[in-house]
Each structure stands twice: as C-alpha cells, then as structure tokens.
C-alpha positions in Angstrom: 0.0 0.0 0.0 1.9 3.3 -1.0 1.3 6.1 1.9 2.0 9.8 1.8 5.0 11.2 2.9 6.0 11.4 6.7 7.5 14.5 7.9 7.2 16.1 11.3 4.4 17.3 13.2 5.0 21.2 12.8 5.8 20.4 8.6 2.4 18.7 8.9 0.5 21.3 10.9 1.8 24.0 8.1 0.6 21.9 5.1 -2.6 21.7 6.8 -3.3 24.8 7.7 -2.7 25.8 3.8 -5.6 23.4 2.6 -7.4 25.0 5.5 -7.5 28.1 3.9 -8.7 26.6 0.7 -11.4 24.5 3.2 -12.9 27.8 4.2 -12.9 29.8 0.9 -15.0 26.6 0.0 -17.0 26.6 2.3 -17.7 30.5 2.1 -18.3 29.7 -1.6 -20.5 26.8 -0.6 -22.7 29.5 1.5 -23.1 32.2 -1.1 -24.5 29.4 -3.3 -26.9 28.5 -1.0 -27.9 32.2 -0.5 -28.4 32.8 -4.5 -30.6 29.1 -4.1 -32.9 30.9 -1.8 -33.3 33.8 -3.5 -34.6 31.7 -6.8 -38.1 31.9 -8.2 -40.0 28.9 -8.0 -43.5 27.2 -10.0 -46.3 26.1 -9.1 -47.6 22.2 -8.8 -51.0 21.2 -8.9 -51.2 20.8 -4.8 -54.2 18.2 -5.6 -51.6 15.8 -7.8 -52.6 12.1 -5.7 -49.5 10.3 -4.4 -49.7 6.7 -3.2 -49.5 6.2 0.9 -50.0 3.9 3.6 -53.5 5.0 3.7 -54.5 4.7 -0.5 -54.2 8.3 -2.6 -53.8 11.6 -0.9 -53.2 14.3 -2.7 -49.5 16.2 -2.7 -50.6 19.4 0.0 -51.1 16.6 2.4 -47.8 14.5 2.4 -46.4 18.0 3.7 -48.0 17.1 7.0 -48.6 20.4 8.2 -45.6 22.2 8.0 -44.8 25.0 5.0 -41.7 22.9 3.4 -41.2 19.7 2.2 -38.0 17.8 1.0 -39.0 14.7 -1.6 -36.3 12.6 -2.5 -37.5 10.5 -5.5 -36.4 6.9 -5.3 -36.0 5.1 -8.7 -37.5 1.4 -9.3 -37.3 -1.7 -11.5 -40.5 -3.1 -11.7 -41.3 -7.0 -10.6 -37.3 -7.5 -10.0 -36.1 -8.9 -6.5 -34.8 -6.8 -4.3 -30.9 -7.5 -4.7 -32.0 -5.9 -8.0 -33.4 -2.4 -7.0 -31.4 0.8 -7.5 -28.1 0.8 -5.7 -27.6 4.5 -6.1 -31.2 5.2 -4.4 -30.4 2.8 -1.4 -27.6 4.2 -1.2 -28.9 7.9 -0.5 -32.1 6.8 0.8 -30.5 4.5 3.7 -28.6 7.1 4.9 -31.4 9.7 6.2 -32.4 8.7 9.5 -33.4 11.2 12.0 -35.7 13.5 10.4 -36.6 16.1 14.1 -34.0 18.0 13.3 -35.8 18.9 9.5 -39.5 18.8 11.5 -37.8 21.4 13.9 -37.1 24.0 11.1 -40.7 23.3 9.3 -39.2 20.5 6.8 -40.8 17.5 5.8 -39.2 14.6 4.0 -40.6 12.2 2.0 -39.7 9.4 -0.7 -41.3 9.3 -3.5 -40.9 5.9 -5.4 -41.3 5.3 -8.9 -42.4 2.0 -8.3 -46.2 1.0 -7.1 -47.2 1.4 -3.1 -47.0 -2.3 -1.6 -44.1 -4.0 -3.7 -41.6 -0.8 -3.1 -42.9 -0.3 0.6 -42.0 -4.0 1.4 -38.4 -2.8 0.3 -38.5 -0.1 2.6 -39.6 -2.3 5.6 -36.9 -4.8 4.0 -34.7 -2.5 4.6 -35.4 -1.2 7.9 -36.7 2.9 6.8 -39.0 4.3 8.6 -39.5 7.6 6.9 -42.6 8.6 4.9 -42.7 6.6 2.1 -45.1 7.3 -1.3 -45.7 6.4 -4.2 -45.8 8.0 -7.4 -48.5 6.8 -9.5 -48.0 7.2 -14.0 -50.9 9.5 -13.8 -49.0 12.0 -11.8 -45.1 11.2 -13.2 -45.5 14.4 -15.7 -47.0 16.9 -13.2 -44.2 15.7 -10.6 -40.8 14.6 -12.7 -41.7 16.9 -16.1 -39.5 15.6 -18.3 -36.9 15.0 -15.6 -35.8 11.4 -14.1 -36.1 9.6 -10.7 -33.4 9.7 -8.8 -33.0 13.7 -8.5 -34.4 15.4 -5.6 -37.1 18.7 -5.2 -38.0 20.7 -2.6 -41.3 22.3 -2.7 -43.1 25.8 -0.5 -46.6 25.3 0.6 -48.4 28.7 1.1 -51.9 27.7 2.5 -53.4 25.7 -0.2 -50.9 26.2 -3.0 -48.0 24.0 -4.0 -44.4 25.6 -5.3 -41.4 23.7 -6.3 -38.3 26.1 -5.6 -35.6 24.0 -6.6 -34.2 20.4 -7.9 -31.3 18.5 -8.6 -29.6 15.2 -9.7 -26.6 13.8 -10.2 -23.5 15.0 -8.1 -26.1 17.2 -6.1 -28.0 14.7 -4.3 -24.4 14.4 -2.1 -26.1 16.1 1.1 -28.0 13.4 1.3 -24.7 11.0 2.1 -22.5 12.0 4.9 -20.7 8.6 3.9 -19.4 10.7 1.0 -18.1 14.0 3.0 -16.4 11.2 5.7 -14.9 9.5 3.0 -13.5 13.0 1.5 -11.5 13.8 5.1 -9.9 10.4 4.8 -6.2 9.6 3.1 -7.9 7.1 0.6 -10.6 9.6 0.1 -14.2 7.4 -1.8 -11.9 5.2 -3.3 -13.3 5.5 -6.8 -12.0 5.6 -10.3 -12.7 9.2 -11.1 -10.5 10.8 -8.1 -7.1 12.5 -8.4 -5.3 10.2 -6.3 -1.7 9.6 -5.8 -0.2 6.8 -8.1 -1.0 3.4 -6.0 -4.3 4.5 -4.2 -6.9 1.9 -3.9 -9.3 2.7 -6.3 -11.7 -0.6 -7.0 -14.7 1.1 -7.7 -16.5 2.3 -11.1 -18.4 5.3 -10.8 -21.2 3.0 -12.5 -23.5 1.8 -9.4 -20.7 -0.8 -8.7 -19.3 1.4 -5.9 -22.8 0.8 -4.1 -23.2 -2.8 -4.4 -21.4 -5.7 -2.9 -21.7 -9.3 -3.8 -24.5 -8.9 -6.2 -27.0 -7.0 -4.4 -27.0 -2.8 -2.8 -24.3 -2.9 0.3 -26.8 -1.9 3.1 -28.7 -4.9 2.0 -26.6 -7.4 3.5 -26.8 -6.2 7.3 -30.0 -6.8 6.6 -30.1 -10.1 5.6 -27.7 -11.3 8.3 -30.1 -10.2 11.1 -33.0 -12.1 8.6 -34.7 -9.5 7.4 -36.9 -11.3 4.5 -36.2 -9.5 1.0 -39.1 -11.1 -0.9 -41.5 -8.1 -2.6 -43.4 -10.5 -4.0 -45.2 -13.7 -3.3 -42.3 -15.6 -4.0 -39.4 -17.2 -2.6 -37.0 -14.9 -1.4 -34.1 -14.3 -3.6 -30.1 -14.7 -2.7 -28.7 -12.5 -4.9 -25.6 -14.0 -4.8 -23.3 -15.1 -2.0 -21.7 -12.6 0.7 -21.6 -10.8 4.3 -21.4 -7.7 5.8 -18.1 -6.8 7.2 
C-alpha cells in the first residue's frame, strides 16, 4: 500500500493549515451558493396531484404534513425485480437519512417518492429497515411531478396555505447532502476510493463510478446487514431471492 510522505508534526501542521485556507474559501463559496438558491423563483404544482401512501391516494398538499416545506427525495425502481436488483444508487442515499426532528424542527418535511407501485416498493422499505414517509408515485402524476426530468433527483417544494411551489431540484452529483458517507470519505487519506478521483499513483481505487461502488456481492451494500439479522427481502409472493453469495463486514 503506498502512503503519503511522513514529515514532522509542525511540517504537517503548516501543510494543513494551507488546505485549510482553501477549506474555508470553500465553504464561504458553498454559502453564497446557498444564498443565490434561496433567492430563486419557483413554479407552481397542482397541490391536488394524488400520491400513493400507507392510507391509499392523498393528494401532494397533504404529504407536507402540516408544515410549510417539504424535501421529496425521488427513489428510482425496476418493476417486478427482486430486491438485490433495485437501484443501488437510491439505497444508497435513501438508507442514509435517518433522523428527520431536526428537518420537522425548522418546518421541513421529508418524503420518498418511489417510482415504483405502493405495496411492492414499501415491502423494500420495511426490507430494509426505513421508517420515513414513504409514497408512491403513480404514472398518472409522473408528468405533473418529474416533467420531463428522471427519478433519482431530488425537489423541494413551498406550501403557502393551499398552493404547491417547487423552488428547486437536482440530480446527479447534487444529491451528495444526502450522504454523509461521502463527505467522511473526503477527510480520509484514501478519500471514496473511486475511479474518477485524483489520487496519488497506488491508491486503492476498486470502484466504477457506474453503481458498482454501491453494491457488494451482487446486491446494494446496506442490504446485507440486513439479511444477516433475517430481514426477509421477498417483494413479492415468491421465494426470497439470494442474490448471490456474501456478508457484511
């Protein structure tokens, strides 16, 4: 395994304090980014649109429970495949929001939206252990909702009284918030560990930037603590599927 350079503590302490400089312009820029992102116009969604709940169709205005925002992270799906099958990249981001008071607190809701129907994607979410508010997005409502975008970006959405806004939305490399895996990863010496990163010659790098750095063993990582403690992944009236052979370390 090559290793950067040692040198002594005060060497270290001076490098460090040079990337810290850069750290904070970043984060300054970071800031004024999110300033010019609240001072965006938005458009407004048809606040009746029905979504698919626990409870049948309600229509959008409700899923925001009450409170003035709401934060919809839209989960992508593969129809009638077994779990081990579903969208790595959505577990991935999905699995990692957890504790939600802290959004409730400043008058955010959060919600998934899946793209697949109610009871075969919310017997992946209680496969997999979420308990946040889980929808689904039936084809009568994918244009007012996705227009011409994909799942798998993310919107966020102002309610003022009975009227629906969406003020802003993203995909790609902008759904990152949403993984604190990623920003540990960044402050470590091996960094994500994929492909794409300027890394010294001889880093590790054994992961493609093409879903396989969220899957292990043939099925989405976060699966398998799941099936170790015997969490059944069957979504259908089936036998459970396997895919493929593996632990979780």
């Amino acid at each position: 395994m090559n290793t950067p350079p040692v040198v002594s503590r005060s060497e270290w302490l001076a490098e460090l304090d040079d990337l810290r400089a850069r750290e904070k312009a970043h984060t300054r820029e970071g800031d004024a980014i999110a300033a010019a992102r609240r001072r965006l116009p938005m458009t407004e969604v048809d606040s009746s649109t029905p979504i698919v709940g626990g409870n049948g169709k309600v229509p959008l205005i409700d899923v925001f429970e009450g409170r003035t925002q709401l934060f919809v992270s839209y989960h992508m799906w593969h129809d009638g495949r077994p779990a081990a099958d579903q969208c790595e990249g959505c577990t991935f981001f999905t699995g990692q929001v957890r504790e939600l008071s802290y959004l409730h607190q400043r008058d955010v809701t959060f919600a998934v939206f899946c793209e697949g129907p109610y009871d075969e994607s919310d017997r992946y979410r209680r496969f997999m252990g979420w308990d946040m508010p889980w929808y689904s997005v039936p084809t009568e409502s994918h244009e007012r909702l996705v227009a011409g975008r994909h799942f798998g970006m993310k919107a966020c959405y102002l309610r003022d009284r009975n009227r629906v806004y969406e003020t802003y939305w993203t995909t790609g490399r902008g759904v990152e918030p949403m993984a604190p895996s990623y920003g540990i990863l960044d402050m470590t010496v091996h960094g994500r560990q994929e492909t794409w990163e300027d890394s010294p010659p001889g880093w590790p790098q054994p992961y493609e930037p093409l879903g396989q750095q969220f899957r292990r063993d043939g099925r989405p990582t976060a699966q398998w603590a799941r099936i170790i403690v015997g969490h059944d992944d069957d979504l259908h009236s089936g036998q459970p599927s396997t895919g493929g052979s593996g632990c979780c370390s």
